[in-house]
C-alpha positions in Angstrom: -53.6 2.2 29.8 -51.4 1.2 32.9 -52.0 -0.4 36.3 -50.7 1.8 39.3 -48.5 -1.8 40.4 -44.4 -1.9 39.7 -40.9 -2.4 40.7 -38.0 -1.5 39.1 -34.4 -0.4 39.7 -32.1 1.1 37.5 -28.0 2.1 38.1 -25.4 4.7 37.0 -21.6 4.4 37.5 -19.3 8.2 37.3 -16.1 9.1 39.0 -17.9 9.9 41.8 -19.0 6.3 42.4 -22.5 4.0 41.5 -26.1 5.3 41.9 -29.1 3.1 42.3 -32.4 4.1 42.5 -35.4 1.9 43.3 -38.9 2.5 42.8 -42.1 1.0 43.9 -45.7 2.1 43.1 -48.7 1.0 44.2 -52.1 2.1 43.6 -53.7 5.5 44.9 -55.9 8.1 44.1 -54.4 10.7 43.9 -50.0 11.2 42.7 -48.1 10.5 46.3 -44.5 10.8 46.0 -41.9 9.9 48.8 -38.0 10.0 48.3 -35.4 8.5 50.4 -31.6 9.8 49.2 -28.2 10.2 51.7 -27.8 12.8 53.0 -25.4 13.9 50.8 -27.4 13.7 47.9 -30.9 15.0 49.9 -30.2 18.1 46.8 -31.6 16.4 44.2 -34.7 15.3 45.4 -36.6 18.5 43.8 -35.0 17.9 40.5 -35.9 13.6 40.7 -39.4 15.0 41.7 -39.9 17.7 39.4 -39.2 14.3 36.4 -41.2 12.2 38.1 -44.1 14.3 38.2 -44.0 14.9 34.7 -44.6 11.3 34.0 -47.0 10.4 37.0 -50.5 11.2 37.4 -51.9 9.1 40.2 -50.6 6.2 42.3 -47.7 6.2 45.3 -44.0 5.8 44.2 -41.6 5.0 46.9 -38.4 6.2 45.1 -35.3 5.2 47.0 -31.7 6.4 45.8 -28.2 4.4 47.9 -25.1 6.2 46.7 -21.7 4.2 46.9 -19.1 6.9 46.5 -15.9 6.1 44.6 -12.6 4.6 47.0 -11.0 8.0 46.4 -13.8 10.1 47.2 -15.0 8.4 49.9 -11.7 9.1 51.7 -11.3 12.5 50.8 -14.7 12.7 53.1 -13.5 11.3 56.0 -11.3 13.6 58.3 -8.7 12.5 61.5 -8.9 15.4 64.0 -5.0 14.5 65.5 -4.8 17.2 67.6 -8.5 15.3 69.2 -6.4 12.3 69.0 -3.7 12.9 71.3 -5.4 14.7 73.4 -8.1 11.6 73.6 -4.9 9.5 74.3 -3.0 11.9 77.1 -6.5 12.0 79.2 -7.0 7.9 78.7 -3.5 7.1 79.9 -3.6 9.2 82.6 -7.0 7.7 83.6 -5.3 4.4 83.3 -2.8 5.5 85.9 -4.9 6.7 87.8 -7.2 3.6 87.9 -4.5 1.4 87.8 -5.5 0.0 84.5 -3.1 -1.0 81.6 -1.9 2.0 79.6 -2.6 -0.3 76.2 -4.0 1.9 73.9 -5.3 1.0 70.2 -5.7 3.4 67.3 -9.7 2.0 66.8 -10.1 2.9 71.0 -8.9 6.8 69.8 -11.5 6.3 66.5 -14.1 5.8 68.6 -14.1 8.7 70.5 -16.0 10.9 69.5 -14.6 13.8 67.5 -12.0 12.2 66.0 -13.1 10.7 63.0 -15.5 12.7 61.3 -17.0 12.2 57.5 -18.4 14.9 55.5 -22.2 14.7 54.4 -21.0 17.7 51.9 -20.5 16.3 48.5 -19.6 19.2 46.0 -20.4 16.9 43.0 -24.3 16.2 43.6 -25.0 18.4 40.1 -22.6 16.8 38.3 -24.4 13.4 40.2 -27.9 14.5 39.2 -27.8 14.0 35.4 -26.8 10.3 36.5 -29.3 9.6 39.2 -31.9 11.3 37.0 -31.2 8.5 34.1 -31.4 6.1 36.7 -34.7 7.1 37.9 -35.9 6.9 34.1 -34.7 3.2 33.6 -36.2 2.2 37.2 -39.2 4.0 36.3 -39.2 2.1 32.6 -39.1 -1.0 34.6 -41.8 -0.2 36.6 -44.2 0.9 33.4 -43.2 -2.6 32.0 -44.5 -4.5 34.8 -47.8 -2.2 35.1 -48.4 -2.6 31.4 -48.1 -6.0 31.6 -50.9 -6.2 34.4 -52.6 -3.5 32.2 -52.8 -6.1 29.3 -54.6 -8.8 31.6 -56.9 -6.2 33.6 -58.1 -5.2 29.8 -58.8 -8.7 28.6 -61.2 -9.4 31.8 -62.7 -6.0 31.5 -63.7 -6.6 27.7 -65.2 -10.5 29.0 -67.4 -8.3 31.5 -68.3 -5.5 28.9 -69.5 -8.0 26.9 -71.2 -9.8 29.9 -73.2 -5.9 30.4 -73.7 -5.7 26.7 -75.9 -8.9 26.6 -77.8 -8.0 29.9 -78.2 -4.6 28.1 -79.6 -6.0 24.9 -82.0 -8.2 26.8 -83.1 -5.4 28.8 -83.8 -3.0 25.8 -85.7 -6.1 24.1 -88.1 -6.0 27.0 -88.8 -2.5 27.5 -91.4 -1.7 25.4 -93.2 -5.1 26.4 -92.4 -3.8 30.2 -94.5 -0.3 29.3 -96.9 -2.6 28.5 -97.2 -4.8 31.5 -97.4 -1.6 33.4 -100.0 -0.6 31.8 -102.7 -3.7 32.0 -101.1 -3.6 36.0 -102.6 -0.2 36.1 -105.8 -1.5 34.6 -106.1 -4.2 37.0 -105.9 -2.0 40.0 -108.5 0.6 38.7 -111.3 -2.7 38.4 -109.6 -4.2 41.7 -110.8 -1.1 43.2 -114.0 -1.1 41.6 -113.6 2.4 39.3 -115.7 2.7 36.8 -113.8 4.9 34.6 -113.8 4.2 30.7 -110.4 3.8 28.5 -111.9 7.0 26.6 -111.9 9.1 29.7 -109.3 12.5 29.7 -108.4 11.7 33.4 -107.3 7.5 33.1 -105.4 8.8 29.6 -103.5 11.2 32.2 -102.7 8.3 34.6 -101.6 5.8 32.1 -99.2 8.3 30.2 -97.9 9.0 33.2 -97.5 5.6 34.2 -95.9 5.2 31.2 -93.3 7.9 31.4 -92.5 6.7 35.0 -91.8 3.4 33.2 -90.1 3.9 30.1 -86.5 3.0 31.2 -85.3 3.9 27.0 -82.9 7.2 28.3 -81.4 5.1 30.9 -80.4 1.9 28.3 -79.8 4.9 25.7 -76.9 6.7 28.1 -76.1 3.0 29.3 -74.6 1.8 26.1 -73.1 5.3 25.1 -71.0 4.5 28.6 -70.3 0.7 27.9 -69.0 2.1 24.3 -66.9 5.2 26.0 -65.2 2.6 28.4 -64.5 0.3 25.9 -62.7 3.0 23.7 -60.8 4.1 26.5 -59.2 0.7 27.4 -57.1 1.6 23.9 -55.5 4.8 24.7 -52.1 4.8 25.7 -52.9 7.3 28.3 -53.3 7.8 32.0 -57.4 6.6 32.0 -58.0 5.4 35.3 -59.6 8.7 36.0 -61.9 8.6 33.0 -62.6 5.0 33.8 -63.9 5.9 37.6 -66.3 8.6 36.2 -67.9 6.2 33.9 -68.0 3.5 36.2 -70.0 6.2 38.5 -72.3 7.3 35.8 -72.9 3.8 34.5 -74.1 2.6 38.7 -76.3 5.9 38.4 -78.1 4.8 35.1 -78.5 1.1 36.3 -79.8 2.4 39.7 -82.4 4.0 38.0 -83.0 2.2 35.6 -84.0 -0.7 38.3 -86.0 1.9 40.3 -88.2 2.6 37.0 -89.4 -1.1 36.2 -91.5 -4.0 37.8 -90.6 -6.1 35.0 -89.0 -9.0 37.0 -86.8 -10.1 34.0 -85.1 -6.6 33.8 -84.7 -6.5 37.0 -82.4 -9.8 37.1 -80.3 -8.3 34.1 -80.3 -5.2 36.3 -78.2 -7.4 38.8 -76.4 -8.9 36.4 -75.1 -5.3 35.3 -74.7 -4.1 39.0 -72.6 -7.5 40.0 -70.2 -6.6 36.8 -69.9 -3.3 37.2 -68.9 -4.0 41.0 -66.1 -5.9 39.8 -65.3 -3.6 37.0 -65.8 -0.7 39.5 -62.9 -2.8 42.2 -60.0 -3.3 39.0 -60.2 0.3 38.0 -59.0 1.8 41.5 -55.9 -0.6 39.8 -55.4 1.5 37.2 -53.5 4.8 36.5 
């Protein structure tokens, strides 16, 4: 089990100059993946997706790659037009003249004009790069499962408190039910001589009422289904695997059966461990959007 929360950053070094990638997730959904790479690199963002994909299955990771090229390489990419350049300086002396301004000229005034100094955003080692950025996207992304693991370890420990928590309120709640039947029952009864009904326990059409009252009542499916849940999302806070999912469908199912459940009973004792499971559940219901 992992949280969808992380940083990390991880580095490579080649001929070609020093690669670091940075990536930060945060929780989502559904898997939302954004690259940001140089231009001259913008090539290997299928082949950084295609890995990350394989290893992500819900949250958004902002991967970011910065590329510092090599000394050598960097100025084999940058390119001096000097036919631009003189011609850049013949028109701004004349002007001068012209304007009576100083004929001065400096080679960073003839830089600046545009055309003159040009750098390629071709790179013709970006495969050779991709092995390297690729690694450093792994040991970025290692990072990153470190820190959600860790927040993985302390989201489990407070999940387990409030399992335990639902367990209890279960327990007490399946302790009551057949004296709740009950209850409903003799309520039943009560209303029938309230209203002044003489009907007799032995007659076919009060039986009817009362088992029906009685299946209306019995809330046993509902605690049955509720602790096969409980027991489910326990299990699953041991797997090593993407859950979150898993853990979102029980937490729906388990609000169903406790809705329901509440619905079913009078018995004022239920119903405050009924709240008891709905305000953990809540909470449970809030961390798990947290988790992948």
């Amino acid at each position: 089990m992992r949280s969808m929360t992380g940083y990390g950053r991880g580095e490579e070094k080649g001929p070609w100059g020093t690669l670091a990638v940075e990536v930060a997730a945060v929780n989502r959904k559904q898997a939302d993946l954004r690259f940001q790479l140089p231009r001259e690199l913008a090539g290997l963002e299928p082949r950084l997706r295609l890995f990350l994909q394989a290893q992500v299955t819900r949250g958004s990771y902002n991967v970011t790659v910065a590329w510092s090229p090599a000394p050598e390489l960097r100025s084999a990419m940058v390119t001096i037009d000097g036919a631009a350049m003189r011609a850049a300086a013949e028109r701004l002396r004349a002007l001068a003249l012209e304007l009576g301004l100083s004929r001065d000229i400096r080679v960073t005034d003839l830089l600046a004009v545009p055309g003159v100094l040009s750098e390629s955003t071709s790179f013709s080692g970006v495969d050779a790069a991709g092995g390297a950025a690729e690694a450093a996207l792994g040991r970025a992304l290692a990072a990153v499962r470190a820190m959600q693991e860790a927040e993985a370890a302390a989201l489990r420990e407070d999940f387990l408190r409030r399992l335990s928590v639902m367990r209890q309120a279960l327990q007490e709640i399946a302790g009551r039910a057949d004296l709740a039947l009950v209850n409903a029952r003799n309520r039943l009864l009560e209303r029938i001589r309230v209203l002044g009904l003489a009907l007799d326990l032995a007659d076919e059409r009060l039986a009817k009422e009362l088992a029906f009252a009685a299946e209306r009542s019995d809330i046993a499916e509902e605690t049955t289904r509720l602790d096969s849940h409980l027991r489910q999302f326990g299990d699953a806070l041991n797997k090593p695997e993407a859950v979150g999912r898993s853990l979102d469908f029980l937490c729906q199912e388990m609000s169903r059966e406790v809705n329901t459940l509440s619905a079913k009973t009078a018995d004022t004792a239920i119903s405050a461990h009924a709240l008891t499971l709905k305000a953990e559940l809540e909470r449970i219901r809030e961390q798990v959007q947290n988790i992948e």
